[in-house]
C-alpha positions in Angstrom: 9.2 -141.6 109.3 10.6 -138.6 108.2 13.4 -136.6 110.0 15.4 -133.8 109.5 18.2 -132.6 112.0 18.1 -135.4 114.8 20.4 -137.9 116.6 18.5 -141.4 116.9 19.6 -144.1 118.7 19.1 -145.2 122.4 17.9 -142.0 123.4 16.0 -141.2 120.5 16.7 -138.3 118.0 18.6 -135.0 119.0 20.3 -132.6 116.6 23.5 -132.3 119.0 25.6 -133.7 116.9 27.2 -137.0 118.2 27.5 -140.1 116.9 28.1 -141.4 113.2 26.4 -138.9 110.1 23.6 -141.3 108.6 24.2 -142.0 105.2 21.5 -141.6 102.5 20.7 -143.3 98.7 23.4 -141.8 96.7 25.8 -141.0 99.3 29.4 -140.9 98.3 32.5 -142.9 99.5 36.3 -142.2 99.3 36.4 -144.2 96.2 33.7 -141.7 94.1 31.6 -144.3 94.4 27.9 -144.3 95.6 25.6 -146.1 97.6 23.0 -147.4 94.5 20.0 -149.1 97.2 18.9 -148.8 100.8 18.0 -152.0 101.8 14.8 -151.1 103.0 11.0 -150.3 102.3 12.1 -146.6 101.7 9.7 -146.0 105.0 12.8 -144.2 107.1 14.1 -140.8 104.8 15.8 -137.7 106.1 15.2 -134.5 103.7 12.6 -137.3 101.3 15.7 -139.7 100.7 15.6 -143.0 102.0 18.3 -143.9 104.8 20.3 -147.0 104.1 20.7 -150.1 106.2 23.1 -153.0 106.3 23.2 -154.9 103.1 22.4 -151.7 100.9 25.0 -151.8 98.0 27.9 -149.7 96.8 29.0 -149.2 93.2 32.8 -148.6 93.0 33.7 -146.8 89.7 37.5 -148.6 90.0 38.4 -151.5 88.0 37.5 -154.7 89.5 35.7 -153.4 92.6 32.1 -153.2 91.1 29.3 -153.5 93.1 29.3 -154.9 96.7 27.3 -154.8 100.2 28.2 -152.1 102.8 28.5 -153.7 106.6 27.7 -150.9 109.1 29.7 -149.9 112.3 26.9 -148.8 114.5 25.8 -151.2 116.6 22.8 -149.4 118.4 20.3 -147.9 115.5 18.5 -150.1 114.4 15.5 -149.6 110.9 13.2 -152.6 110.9 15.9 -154.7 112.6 18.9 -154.2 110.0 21.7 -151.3 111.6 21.9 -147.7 109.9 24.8 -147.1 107.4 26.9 -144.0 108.9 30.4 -142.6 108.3 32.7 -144.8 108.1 30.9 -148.0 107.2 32.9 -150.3 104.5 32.1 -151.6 100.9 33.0 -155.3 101.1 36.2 -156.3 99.5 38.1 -156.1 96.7 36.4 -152.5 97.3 36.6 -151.6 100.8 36.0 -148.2 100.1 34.8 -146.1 103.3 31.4 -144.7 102.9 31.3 -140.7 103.7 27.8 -139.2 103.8 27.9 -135.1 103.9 26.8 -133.8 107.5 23.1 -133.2 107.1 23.0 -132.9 111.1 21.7 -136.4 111.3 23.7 -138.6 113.5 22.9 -142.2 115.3 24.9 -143.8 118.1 
C-alpha cells in the first residue's frame, strides 16, 4: 500500500493532521541516530519508503548505546498486526533516544 498525505488509524487515512507523524526507514531521533530496518515485508511505504513497525531497530551513534529495538506509543494502527512507529516512540535502553520523523503529513492515531 502506498500513501502519501493521510491519517490511518480507526477511521482510516485523512491528511488533517492529528495523531502521531509516522516514522519512515531512515528517520532520525534526538540522538542523530537513525532507524536502520522496518520490521516488515516493505509492503506499507509512504513517498516509496517503507513504514516501520514495532521491533524495527535504531542505531545510536553515542558510545555504548549501539543498536536497539524501538517500542511504539500508538496503540491503534496496526501493519500486519505489529503497531506503527510515530513521534515519540523510544530506542530501548541504555539508548532511549526519542525517535522524531519530519512531518510528511502522515499521521496515525
Amino acid at each position: 500500500m502506498e500513501f502519501g498525505s493521510a491519517t490511518f488509524g480507526s477511521d482510516g487515512f485523512s491528511s488533517s493532521g492529528t495523531g502521531k507523524l509516522v516514522a519512515l526507514l531512515g528517520d532520525s531521533s534526538d540522538h542523530n541516530g537513525h532507524l536502520i530496518n522496518t520490521n516488515q515485508d516493505n509492503t506499507l511505504v509512504v513517498e516509496g519508503v517503507p513504514v516501520c513497525v514495532a521491533g524495527c531497530m535504531h542505531y545510536c551513534p553515542i558510545v555504548g548505546h549501539g543498536t536497539q529495538p524501538v517500542t511504539p506509543v500508538t496503540i491503534k494502527s496496526y501493519h500486519n498486526g505489529k503497531l506503527i512507529i510515530t513521534y515519540g516512540a523510544m530506542a530501548a535502553a541504555p539508548c532511549n533516544a526519542v525517535i522524531q520523523p519530519p512531518d510528511r503529513h502522515v499521521y496515525v492515531e
